[in-house]
PLY file of the C-alpha trace (Angstrom):
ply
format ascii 1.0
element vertex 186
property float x
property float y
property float z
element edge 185
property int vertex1
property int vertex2
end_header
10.30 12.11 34.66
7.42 13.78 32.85
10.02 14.62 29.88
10.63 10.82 29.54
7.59 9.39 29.59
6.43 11.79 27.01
9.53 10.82 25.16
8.68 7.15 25.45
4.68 7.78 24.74
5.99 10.02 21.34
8.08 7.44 20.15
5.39 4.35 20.82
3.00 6.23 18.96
4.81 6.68 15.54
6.30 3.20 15.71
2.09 2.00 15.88
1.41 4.61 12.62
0.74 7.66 14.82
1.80 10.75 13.24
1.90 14.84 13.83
-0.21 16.70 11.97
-3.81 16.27 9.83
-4.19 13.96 7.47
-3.18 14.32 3.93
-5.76 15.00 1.21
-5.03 11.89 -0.73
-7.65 11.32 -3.41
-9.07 7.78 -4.03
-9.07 6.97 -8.06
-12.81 7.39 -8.62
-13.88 5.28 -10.89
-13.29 2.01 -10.27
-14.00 -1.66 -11.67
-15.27 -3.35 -8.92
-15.32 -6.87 -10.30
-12.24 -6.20 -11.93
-10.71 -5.21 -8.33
-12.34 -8.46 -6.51
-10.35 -11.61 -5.74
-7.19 -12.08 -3.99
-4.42 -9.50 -3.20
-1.09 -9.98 -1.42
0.30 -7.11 0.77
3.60 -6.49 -0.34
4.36 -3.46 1.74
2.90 -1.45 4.09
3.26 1.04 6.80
3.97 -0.03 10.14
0.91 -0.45 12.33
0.34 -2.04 15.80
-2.26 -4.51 14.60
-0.07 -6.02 11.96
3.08 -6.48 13.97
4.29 -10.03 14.62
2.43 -11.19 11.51
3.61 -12.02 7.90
1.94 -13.27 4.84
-1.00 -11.04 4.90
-3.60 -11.39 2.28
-7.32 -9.56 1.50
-9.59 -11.62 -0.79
-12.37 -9.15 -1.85
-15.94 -10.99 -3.57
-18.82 -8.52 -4.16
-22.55 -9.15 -3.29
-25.16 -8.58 -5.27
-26.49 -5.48 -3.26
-23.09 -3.86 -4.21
-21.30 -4.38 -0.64
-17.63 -6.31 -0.57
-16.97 -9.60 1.74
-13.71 -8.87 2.83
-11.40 -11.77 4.36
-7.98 -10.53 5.33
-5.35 -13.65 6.50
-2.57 -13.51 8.37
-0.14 -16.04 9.90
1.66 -15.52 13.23
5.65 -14.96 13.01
5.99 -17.16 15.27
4.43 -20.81 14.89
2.98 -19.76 11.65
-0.60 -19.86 12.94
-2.93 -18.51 10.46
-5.46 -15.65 11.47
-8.29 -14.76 9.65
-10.73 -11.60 10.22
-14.18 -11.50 7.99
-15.81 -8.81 7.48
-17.55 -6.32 4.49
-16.68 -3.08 2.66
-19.48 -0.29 1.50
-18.25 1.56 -1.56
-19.26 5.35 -1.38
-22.13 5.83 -3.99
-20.77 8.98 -5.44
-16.87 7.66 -5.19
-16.72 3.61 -4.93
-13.23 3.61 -4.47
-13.56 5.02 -1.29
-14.97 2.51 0.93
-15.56 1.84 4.69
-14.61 -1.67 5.74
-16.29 -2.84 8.93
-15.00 -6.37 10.58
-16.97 -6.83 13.23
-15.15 -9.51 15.28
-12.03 -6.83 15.33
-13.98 -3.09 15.53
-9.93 -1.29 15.98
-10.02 -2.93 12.03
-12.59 -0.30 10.85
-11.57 2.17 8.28
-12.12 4.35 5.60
-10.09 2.82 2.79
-9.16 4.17 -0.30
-7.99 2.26 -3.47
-5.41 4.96 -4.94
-4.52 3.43 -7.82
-4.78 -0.25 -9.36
-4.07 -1.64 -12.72
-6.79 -4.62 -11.72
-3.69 -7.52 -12.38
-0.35 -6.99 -10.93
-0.58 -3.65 -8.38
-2.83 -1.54 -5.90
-2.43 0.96 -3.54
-4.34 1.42 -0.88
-4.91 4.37 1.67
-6.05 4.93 5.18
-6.18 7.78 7.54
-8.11 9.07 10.31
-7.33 12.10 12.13
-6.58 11.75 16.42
-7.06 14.96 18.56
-3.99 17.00 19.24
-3.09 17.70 15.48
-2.17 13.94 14.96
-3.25 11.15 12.41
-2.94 7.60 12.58
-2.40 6.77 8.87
-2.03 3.49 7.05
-0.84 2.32 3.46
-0.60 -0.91 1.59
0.85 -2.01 -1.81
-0.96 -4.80 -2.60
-0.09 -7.16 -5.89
-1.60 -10.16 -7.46
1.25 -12.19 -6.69
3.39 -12.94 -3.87
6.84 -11.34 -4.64
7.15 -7.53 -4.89
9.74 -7.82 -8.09
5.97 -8.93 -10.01
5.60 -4.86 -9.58
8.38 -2.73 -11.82
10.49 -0.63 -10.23
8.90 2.18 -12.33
5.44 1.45 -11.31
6.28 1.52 -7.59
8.05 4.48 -7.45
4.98 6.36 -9.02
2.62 5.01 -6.52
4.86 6.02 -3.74
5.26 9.33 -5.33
0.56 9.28 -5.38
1.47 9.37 -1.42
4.67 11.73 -0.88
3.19 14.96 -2.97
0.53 15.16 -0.51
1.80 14.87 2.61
2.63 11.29 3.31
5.98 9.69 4.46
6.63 6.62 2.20
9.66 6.35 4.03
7.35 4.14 6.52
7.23 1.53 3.99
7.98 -2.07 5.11
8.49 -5.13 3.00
5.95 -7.62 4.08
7.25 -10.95 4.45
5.51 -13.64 2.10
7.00 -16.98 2.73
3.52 -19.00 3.52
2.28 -21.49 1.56
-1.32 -19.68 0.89
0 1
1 2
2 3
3 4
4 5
5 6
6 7
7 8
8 9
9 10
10 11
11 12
12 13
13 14
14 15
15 16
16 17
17 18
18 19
19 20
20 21
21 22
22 23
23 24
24 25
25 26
26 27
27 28
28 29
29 30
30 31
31 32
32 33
33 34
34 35
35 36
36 37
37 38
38 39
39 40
40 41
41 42
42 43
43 44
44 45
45 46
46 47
47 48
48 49
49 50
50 51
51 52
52 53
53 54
54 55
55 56
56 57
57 58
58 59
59 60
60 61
61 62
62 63
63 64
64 65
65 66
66 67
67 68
68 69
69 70
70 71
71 72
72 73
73 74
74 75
75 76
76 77
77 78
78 79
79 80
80 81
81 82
82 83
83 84
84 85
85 86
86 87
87 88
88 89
89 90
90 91
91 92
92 93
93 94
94 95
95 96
96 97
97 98
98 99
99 100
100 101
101 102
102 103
103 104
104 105
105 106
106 107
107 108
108 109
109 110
110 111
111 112
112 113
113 114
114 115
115 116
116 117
117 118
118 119
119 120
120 121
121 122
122 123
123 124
124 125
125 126
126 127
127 128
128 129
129 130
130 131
131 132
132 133
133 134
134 135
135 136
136 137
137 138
138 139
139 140
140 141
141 142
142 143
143 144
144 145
145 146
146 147
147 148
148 149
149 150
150 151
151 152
152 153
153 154
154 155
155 156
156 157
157 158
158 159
159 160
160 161
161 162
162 163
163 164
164 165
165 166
166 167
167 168
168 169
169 170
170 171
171 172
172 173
173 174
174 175
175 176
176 177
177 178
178 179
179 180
180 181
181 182
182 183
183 184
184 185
């Protein structure tokens, strides 16, 4: 019985993003052009994870403040009904690194993460990078390609493949990668 249920527990926790081992030391870009990077993003792809499952259409519209913090709105609509879901909350940009930055949402704390912008070209593509480290040598990691428009063919075939590559020579299993579905009308 024990064998099972730790079977069952093992499998439940990679299909919600929870992996063996540490995290992987992915690097953030640096340098980054905040205003550039502001405005609205659709996720194209993305690693499985438990809070994004039976949703479709995600989006993240990013607006900076003028103390240097992000207002973050991510929406969402249900897969069934097509009810729309919205979380608010803000980003803080590292000082030394600001594409590294901690979102917070308050109304939805299990949202909270370090995120890192891996790459962007500021009009067609980003990735983006989470991953915190569990006890018991595991890691509950997170990824998004994110693009300017709706439809994943607005990213070459080229340019993908080199960001998934950014995640696979450290350490991360791109192999996760789901299409997100984007057939609202936002």
């Amino acid at each position: 019985m024990f064998k099972i249920t730790s079977i069952f527990i093992t499998v439940y926790l990679l299909a919600i993003g929870v992996q063996s081992k540490q995290c992987p030391l992915i690097q953030s870009m640096g340098d980054i052009n905040g205003p550039a990077f502001m405005g609205l993003w659709y996720q194209l792809e993305r690693y499985p994870d438990i809070f994004e499952t039976g949703f479709k259409c995600q989006t993240a519209n990013y607006s900076l403040n003028t103390d240097g913090t992000v207002n973050i709105t991510h929406n969402e609509y249900t897969d069934v009904g097509d009810y729309e879901i919205s979380y608010h909350g803000y980003g803080i940009p590292q000082p030394n690194n600001p594409s590294n930055v901690t979102e917070i949402f308050p109304e939805f704390p299990p949202m909270n993460a370090n995120v890192l912008v891996v790459a962007t070209d500021y009009v067609s593509y980003a990735l983006t990078y989470s991953c915190r480290n569990l006890p018991f040598n595991q890691r509950y990691e997170n990824a998004w390609i994110l693009g300017r428009n709706k439809t994943i063919s607005s990213i070459s075939p080229q340019t993908l493949s080199q960001l998934k590559q950014m995640l696979s020579s450290k350490g991360s299993s791109v192999q996760k990668f789901r299409l997100t579905t984007q057939d609202c009308d936002n």
